[in-house]
C-alpha positions in Angstrom: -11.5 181.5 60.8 -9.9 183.3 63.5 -6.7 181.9 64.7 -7.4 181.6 68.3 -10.5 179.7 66.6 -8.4 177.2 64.7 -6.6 176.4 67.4 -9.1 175.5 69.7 -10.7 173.4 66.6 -7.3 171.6 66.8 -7.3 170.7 70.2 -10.6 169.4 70.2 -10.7 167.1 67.1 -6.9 165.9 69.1 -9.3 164.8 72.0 -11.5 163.5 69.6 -9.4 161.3 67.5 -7.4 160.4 70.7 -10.0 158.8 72.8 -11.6 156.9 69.4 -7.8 155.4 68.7 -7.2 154.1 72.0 -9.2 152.0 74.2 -9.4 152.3 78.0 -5.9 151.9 79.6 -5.2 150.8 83.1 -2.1 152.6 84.7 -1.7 151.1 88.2 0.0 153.7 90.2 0.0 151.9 93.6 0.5 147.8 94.6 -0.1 147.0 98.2 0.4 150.4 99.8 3.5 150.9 97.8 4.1 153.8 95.4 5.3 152.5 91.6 5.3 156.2 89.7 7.6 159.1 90.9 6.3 162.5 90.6 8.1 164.6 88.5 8.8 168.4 87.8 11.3 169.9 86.0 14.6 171.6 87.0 12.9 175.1 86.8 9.5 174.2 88.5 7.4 177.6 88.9 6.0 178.0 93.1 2.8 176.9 91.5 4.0 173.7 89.6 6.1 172.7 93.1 2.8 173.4 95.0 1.0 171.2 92.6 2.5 168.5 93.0 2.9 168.3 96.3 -0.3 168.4 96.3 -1.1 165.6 93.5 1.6 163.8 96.5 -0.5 164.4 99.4 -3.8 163.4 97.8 -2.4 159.7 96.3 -1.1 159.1 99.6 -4.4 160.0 101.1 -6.1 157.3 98.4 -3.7 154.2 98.3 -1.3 155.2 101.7 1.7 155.2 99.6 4.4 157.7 99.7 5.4 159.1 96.3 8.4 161.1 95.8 8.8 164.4 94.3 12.0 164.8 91.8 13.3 167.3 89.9 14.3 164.4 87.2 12.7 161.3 86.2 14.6 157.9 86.9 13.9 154.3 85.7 10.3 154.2 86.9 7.3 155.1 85.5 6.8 159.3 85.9 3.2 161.3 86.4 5.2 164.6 84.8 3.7 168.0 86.9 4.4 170.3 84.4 5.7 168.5 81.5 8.2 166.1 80.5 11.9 168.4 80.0 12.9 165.7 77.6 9.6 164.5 75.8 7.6 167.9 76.0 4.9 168.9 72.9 6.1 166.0 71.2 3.9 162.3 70.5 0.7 164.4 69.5 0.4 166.6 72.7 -0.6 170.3 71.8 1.4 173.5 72.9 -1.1 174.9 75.7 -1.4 178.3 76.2 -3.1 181.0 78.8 -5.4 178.3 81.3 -5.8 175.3 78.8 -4.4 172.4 80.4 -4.3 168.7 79.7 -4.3 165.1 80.6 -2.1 162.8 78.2 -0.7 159.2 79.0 2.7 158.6 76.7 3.7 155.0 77.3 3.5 154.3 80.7 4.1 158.0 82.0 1.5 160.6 82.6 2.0 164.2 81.8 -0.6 166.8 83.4 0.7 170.0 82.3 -0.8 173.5 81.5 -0.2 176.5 79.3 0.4 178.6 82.8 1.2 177.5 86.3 -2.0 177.7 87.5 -3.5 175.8 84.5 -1.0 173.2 85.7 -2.8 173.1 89.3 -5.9 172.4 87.3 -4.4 169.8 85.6 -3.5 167.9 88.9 -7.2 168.6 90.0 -8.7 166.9 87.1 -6.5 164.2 87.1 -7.9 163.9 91.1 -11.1 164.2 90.6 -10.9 161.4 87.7 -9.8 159.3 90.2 -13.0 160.3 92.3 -11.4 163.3 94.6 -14.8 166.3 95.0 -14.2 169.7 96.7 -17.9 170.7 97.3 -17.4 173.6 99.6 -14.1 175.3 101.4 -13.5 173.5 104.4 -15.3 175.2 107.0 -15.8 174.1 110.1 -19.4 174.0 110.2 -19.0 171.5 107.1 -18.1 168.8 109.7 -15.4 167.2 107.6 -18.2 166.9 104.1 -16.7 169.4 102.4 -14.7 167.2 100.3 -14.2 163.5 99.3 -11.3 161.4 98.8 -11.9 158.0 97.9 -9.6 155.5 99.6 -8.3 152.3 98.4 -5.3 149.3 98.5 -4.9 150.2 95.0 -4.8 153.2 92.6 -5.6 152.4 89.2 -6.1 155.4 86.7 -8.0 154.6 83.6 -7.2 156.3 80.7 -9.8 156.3 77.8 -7.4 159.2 75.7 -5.9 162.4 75.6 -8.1 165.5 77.9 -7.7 168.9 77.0 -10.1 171.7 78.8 -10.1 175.3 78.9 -11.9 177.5 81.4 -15.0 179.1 79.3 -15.3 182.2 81.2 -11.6 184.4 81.4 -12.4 185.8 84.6 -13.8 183.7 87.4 -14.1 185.8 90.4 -14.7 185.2 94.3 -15.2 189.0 96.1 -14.7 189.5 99.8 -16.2 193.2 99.5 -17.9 193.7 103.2 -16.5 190.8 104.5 -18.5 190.7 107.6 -17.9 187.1 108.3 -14.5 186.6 106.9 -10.9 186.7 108.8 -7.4 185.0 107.7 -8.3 181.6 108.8 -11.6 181.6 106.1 -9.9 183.8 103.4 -7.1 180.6 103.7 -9.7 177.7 103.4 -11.2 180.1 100.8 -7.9 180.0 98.6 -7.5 176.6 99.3 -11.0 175.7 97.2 -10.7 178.1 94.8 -8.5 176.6 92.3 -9.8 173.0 92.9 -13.0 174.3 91.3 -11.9 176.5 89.3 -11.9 180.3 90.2 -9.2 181.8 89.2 -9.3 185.7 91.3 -9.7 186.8 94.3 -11.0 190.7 95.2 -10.3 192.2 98.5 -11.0 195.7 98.9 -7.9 198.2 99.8 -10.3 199.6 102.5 -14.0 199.0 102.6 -15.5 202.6 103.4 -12.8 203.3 105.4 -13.5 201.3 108.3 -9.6 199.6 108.2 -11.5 196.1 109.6 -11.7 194.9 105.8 -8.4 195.7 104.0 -5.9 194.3 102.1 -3.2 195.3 104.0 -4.5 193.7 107.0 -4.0 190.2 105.1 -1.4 190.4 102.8 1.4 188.7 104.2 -0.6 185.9 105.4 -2.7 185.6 102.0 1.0 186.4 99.5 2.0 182.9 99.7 -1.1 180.5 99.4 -2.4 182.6 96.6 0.9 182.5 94.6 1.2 179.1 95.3 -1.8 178.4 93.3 -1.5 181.1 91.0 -4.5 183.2 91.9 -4.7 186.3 90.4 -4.9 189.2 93.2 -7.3 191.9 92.8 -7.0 195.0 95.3 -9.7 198.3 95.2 -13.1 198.8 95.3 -14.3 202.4 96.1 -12.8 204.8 96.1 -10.9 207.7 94.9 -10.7 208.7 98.7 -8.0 206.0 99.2 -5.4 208.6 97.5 -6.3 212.2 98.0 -8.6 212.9 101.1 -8.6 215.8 103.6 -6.7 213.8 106.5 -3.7 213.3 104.2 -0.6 215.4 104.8 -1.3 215.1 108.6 -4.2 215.9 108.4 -3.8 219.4 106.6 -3.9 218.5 102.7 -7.7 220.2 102.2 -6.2 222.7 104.2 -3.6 223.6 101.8 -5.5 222.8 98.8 -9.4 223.5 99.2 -9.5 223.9 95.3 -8.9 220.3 94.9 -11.7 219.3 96.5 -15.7 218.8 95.0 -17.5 222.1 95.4 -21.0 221.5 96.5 -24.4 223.0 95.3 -23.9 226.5 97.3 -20.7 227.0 96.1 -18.3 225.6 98.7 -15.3 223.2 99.0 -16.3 220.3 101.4 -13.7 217.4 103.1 -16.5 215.0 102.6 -15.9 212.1 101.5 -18.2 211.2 99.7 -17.8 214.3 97.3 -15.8 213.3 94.4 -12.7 215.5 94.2 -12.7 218.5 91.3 -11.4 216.1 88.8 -10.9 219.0 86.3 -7.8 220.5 88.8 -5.0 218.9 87.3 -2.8 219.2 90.3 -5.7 216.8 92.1 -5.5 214.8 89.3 -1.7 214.6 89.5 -1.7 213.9 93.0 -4.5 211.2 93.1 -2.4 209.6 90.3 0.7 210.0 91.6 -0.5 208.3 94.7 -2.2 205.1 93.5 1.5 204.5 91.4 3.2 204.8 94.5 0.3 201.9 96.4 1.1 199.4 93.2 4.5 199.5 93.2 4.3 199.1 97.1 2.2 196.2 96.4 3.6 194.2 93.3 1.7 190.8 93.7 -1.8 193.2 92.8 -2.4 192.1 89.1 -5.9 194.1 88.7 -6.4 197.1 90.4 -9.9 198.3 90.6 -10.4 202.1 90.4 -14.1 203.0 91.4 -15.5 206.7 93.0 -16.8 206.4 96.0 -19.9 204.6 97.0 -22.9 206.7 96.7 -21.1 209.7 95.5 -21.9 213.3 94.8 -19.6 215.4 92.3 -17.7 218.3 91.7 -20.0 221.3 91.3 -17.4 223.8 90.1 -18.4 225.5 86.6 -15.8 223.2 84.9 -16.8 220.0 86.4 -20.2 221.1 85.6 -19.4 221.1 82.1 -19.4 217.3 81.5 -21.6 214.8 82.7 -20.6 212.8 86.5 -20.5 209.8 83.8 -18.1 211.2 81.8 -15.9 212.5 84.3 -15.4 209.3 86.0 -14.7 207.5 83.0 -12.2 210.4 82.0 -10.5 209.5 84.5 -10.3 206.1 84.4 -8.4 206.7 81.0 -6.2 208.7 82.0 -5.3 206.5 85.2 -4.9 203.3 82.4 -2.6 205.9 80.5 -0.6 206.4 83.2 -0.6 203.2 84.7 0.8 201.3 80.9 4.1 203.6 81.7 4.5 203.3 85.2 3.0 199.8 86.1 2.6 197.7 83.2 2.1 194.8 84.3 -1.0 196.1 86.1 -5.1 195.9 84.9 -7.4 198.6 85.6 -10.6 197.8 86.4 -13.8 200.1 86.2 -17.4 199.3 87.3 -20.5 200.1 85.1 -22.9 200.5 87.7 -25.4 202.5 89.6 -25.5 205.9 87.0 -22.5 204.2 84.6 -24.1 201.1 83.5 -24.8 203.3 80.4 -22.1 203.9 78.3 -21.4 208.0 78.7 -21.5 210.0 75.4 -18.5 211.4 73.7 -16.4 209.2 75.2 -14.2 205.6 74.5 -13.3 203.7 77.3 -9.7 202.4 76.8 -9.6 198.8 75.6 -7.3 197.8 78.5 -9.5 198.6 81.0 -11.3 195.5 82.7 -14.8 196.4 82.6 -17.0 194.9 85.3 -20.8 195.2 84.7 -23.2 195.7 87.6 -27.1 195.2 87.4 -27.4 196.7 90.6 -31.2 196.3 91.1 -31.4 193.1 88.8 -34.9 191.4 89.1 -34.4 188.1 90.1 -37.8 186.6 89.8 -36.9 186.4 86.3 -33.6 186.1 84.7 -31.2 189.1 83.4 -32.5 188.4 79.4 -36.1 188.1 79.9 -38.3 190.6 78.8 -41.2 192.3 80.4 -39.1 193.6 83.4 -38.3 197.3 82.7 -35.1 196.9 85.1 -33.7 194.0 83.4 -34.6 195.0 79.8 -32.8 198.3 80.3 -29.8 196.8 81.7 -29.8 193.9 79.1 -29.5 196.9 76.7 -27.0 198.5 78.3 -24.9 195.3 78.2 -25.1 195.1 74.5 -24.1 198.9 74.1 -21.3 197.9 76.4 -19.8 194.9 74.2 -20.8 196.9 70.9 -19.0 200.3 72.0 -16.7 198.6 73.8 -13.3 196.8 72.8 -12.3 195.3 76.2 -12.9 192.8 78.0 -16.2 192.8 80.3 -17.3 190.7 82.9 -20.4 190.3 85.4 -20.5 191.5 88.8 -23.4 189.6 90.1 -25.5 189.8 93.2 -26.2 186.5 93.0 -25.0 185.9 96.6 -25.6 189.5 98.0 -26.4 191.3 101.6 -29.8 192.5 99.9 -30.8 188.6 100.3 -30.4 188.8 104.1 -28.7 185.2 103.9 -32.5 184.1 102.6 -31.4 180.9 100.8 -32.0 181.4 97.2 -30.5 178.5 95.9 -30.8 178.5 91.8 -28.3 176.5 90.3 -30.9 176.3 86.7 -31.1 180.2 86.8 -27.3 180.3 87.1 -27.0 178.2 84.3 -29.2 179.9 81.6 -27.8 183.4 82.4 -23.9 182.0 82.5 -24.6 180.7 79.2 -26.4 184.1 77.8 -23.5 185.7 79.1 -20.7 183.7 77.7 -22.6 184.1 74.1 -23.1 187.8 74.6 -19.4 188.0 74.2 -18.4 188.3 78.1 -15.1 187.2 79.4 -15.9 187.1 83.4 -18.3 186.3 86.0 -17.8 187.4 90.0 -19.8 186.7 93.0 -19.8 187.8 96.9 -17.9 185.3 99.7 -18.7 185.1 103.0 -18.3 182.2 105.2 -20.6 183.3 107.5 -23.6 182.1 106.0 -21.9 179.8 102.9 -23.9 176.8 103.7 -27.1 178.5 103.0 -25.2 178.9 99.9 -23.2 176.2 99.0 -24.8 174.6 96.5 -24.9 178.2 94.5 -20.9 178.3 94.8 -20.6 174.7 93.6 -21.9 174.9 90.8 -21.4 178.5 89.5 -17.7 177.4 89.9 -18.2 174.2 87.2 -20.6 176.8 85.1 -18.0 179.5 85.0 -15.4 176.9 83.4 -18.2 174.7 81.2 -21.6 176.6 81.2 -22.6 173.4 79.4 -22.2 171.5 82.9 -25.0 169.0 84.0 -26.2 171.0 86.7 -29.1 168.1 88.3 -25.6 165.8 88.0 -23.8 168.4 90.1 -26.5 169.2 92.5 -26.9 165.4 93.4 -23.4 165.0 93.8 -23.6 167.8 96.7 -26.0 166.3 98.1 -24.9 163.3 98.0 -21.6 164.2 99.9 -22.9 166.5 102.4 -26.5 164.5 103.3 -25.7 160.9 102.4 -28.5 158.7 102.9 -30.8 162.0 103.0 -29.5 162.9 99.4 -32.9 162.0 97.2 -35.1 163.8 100.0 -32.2 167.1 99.6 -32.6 166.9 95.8 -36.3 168.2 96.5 -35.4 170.4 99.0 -33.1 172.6 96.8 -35.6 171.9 93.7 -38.3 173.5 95.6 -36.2 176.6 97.1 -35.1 177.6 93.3 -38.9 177.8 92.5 -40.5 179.4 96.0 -37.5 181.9 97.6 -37.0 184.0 94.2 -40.8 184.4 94.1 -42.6 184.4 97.7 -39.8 186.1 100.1 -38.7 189.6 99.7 -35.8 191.0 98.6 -35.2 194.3 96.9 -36.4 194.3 93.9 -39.3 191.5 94.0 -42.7 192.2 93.3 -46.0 191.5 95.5 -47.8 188.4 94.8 -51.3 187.7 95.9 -52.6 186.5 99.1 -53.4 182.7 97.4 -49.7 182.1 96.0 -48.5 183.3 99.9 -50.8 180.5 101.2 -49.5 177.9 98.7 -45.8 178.6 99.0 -46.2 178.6 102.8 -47.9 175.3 102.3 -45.0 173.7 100.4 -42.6 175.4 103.0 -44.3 173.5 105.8 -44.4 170.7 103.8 -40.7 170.1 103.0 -39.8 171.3 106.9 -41.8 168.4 108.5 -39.9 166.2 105.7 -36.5 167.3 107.5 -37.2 167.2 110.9 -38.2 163.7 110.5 -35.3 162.5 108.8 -33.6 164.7 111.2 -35.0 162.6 114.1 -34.4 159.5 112.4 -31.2 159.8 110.9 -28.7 157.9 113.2 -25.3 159.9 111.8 -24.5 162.8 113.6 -23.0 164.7 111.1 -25.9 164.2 108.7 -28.6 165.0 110.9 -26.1 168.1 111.7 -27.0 169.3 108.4 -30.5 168.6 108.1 -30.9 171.0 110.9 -29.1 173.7 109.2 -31.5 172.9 106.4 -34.4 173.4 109.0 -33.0 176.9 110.1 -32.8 177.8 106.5 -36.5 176.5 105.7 -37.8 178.5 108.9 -36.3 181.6 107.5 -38.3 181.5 104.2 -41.6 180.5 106.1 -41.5 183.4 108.2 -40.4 185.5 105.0 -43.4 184.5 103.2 -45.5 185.0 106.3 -43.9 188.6 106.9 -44.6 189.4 102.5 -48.1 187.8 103.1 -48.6 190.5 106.2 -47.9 193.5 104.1 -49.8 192.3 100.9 -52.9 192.1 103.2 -51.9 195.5 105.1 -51.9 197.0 101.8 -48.2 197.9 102.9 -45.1 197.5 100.8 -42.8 195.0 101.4 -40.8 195.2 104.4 -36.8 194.7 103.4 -35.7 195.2 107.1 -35.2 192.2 109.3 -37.6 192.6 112.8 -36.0 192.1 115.9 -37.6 188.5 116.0 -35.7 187.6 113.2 -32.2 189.3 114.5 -32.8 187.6 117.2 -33.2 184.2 115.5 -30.2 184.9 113.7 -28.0 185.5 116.6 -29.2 182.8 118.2 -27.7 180.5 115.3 -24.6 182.6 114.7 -21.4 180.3 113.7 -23.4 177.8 111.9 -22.9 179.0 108.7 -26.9 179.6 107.8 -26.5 183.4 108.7 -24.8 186.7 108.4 -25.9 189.5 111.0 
């Protein structure tokens, strides 16, 4: 048995044995608005262990309206430990935790919550919350009205302990990307952060420049962004494509493919072109140099960037030259990513490369190794999603499920999922799938991979939300009752209105993968239009009834979001219907009727432009 195995056998049969040996133990923390535990962190408290607990302070006074102090030692009261006891630690049957395992243990009267990292810690202080009946359902945006989250208030705290908790994250990587970022600025990417770690998600990816535009950049955030991510301890992840951020023709004022044509991708007639889409001549080892010399010189400029992700550009041609031409675009690109990882071990160790696998490098290239340290995310671009990623008898899906197992055979590194399961080719159409998410999270985690990402944008999250809920609980327990989950969403954001929510979502997982379009869906016949506009209409009547007789503001707020969302997939279905009958294939684009309905409800979280 592996030892990493063992281990984890150990600290499950510890949880095991621990809740059969003790009964359920009442710890009162609060009597009559009065605090009777001190907080406590030790001497050499990390940003992140400080952070949590001030947070664990701010959320008990929030519940019972007691203060409770913060100390760097414990006194003659009762302690809840942030960190760890600094004169009791690992000992009484608690486990040395390592990486992002964390844990809940109760020694006497004190209570320890303490991780094998700092931000393991922070999830410690969240699961101790949410035992006491704290829930983050969504960041808190404004168009939430106040329901994104739950804190429970009463006179008194009283935390029952039923034994020793020890959880690990199941998924290494757990990743939130900003990518486009059409609806995002500093004020969303902070909310953002601020829910991240409170359900687990444990990166965030901003792009150094996205195509060059300088409106979605790292740089443009940074400062702001530093300190709330390091407070929590969220891994920062800076790149996207491409190459072109560190050797392009307007470097060197402007003069660099000036000076140096023969660096640049020769095109089909021969010639040396600025574009920038044309991949450099990666065979010049002066480019090479340069490129390399330049992305050193970015990361050591930027030291918070853990993961650096090293892409070509998007929609790229290559390097015609007769040596390019030699090897395949495939290989090249992941020739280079090598030698950037070599480089990168000497010069910025304490960095990750990351490569994507997708468009023409979701196959793994011949006659070539891609280096073990390398983070390898996986990209089925044109995924079908009317069925899910394993299932056969869709030729895209079967091909890139093969790929995938090449990848993990051939491959020594870790790999994770970049998913599209909130993407721009949706065109906010609300395909909310939480069972879908499930059963590919859990092929994915027994396929061997280490990380799942998907797309952020505020601008339509509520559309969304339920997706982001639970793919955060999947990510760390694919296992995770997801009909549980959804009902507690809708629960908190719909009150009263939760039972007739529960069908709502249940019947947009079955109709919005199958009767809207999207790229990559298939044509349906006229009859299964008709009877998925029928349930549609159905379920919208439903809303706008409750909506007219619901007497809470907030919640009736909601329910007409719902109603925006549901009039978007009936005049999908109508629009899919329309070309099906015209004999026409399906029309991706949104009409000017629809932009115009989209701009009408800008701000309300239902819709990107």
């Amino acid at each position: 048995m592996k030892r990493e195995t063992f281990f984890r056998c150990v600290l499950l049969l510890l949880v095991v044995f621990s809740c059969m040996a003790c009964g359920e133990t009442r710890l009162r923390l609060t009597s009559e608005g009065k605090a009777l535990y001190d907080i406590v962190i030790t001497p050499e408290a990390s940003p992140a262990e400080c952070f949590a607990a001030r947070e664990l302070a701010d959320y008990l006074e929030e519940i019972g309206g007691a203060e409770f102090s913060v100390r760097r030692q414990p006194t003659d009261r009762p302690a809840i430990f942030v960190g760890g006891d600094p004169e009791a630690d690992f000992v009484d049957g608690m486990p040395l935790l390592n990486g992002e395992q964390f844990g809940i243990f109760v020694r006497g009267d004190d209570v320890v919550l303490s991780g094998g990292s700092p931000r393991a810690v922070c999830y410690a202080v969240y699961g101790f919350l949410k035992e006491l009946g704290c829930r983050w359902i969504a960041p808190d945006f404004g168009f939430y009205e106040g329901r994104s989250r739950y804190v429970p208030t009463r006179t008194d705290i009283v935390y029952r302990y039923g034994g020793d908790a020890v959880g690990e994250p199941g998924l290494k990587y757990r990743k939130l990307y900003v990518e486009e970022g059409k609806s995002h600025d500093t004020e969303s990417l902070k909310r953002l952060i601020d829910w991240m770690p409170k359900l687990g998600f444990n990166t965030l990816v901003i792009p150094i420049d996205y195509q060059g535009s300088g409106r979605v950049r790292w740089d443009n955030w940074r400062e702001e962004l530093i300190p709330e991510l390091e407070a929590r301890g969220i891994v920062i992840e800076v790149g996207g494509h491409g190459y072109e951020n560190f050797l392009n023709a307007k470097m060197e004022g402007g003069r660099l493919f000036r000076m140096h044509p023969e660096w640049f991708g020769m095109d089909e007639k021969g010639r040396r072109t600025p574009d920038k889409h044309m991949v450099f001549c990666s065979t010049n080892p002066d480019a090479v140099r340069y490129l390399q010399n330049n992305v050193v010189a970015y990361l050591k400029s930027h030291p918070e960037i853990e993961i650096f992700d090293f892409w070509p550009p998007d929609m790229e041609r290559w390097c015609m030259c007769p040596e390019c031409r030699k090897n395949s675009p495939e290989r090249r690109h992941f020739e280079l990513v090598n030698q950037m990882a070599k480089v990168l071990r000497k010069e910025c160790p304490g960095v990750t490369l990351e490569c994507l696998a997708y468009s023409r490098y979701v196959t793994p290239p011949e006659g070539i190794r891609l280096d073990p340290d390398v983070l390898l995310d996986f990209c089925p671009v044109t995924q079908n999603y009317e069925k899910q990623f394993y299932e056969t008898g869709v030729p895209a899906n079967e091909s890139f499920a093969r790929d995938l197992a090449r990848w993990r055979a051939e491959f020594e590194g870790d790999i994770s999922i970049y998913s599209y399961y909130r993407k721009y080719k949706w065109r906010s159409l609300p395909n909310v799938f939480p069972h879908y998410l499930q059963n590919e999270l859990k092929y994915f985690r027994d396929a061997g991979m280490q990380g799942i990402s998907v797309y952020s944008e505020p601008g339509d999250w509520f559309a969304y939300g339920p997706n982001y809920y639970v793919l955060g609980h999947l990510a760390c327990r694919p296992e995770t009752d997801v009909d549980s989950l959804m009902h507690t969403y809708t629960c908190q954001l719909y009150r009263e209105e939760a039972p007739l929510m529960d069908s709502v979502y249940a019947m947009l997982e079955e109709v919005v993968r199958q009767g809207c379009y999207f790229a990559d869906s298939s044509p349906k016949s006229l009859e299964t239009y008709d009877g998925y506009s029928a349930r549609v209409g159905k379920v919208l009547r439903q809303v706008s009834e409750a909506r007219a007789r619901c007497a809470d503001s907030v919640t009736a707020g909601h329910l007409g979001r719902v109603e925006l969302m549901l009039e978007y997939v009936r005049r999908s279905i109508l629009q899919q219907r329309q070309c099906v009958e015209e004999g026409r294939r399906g029309d991706y684009r949104l009409t000017d009727e629809l932009k115009r309905f989209f701009r009408e409800h800008r701000g309300k979280g239902v819709f990107v432009i």
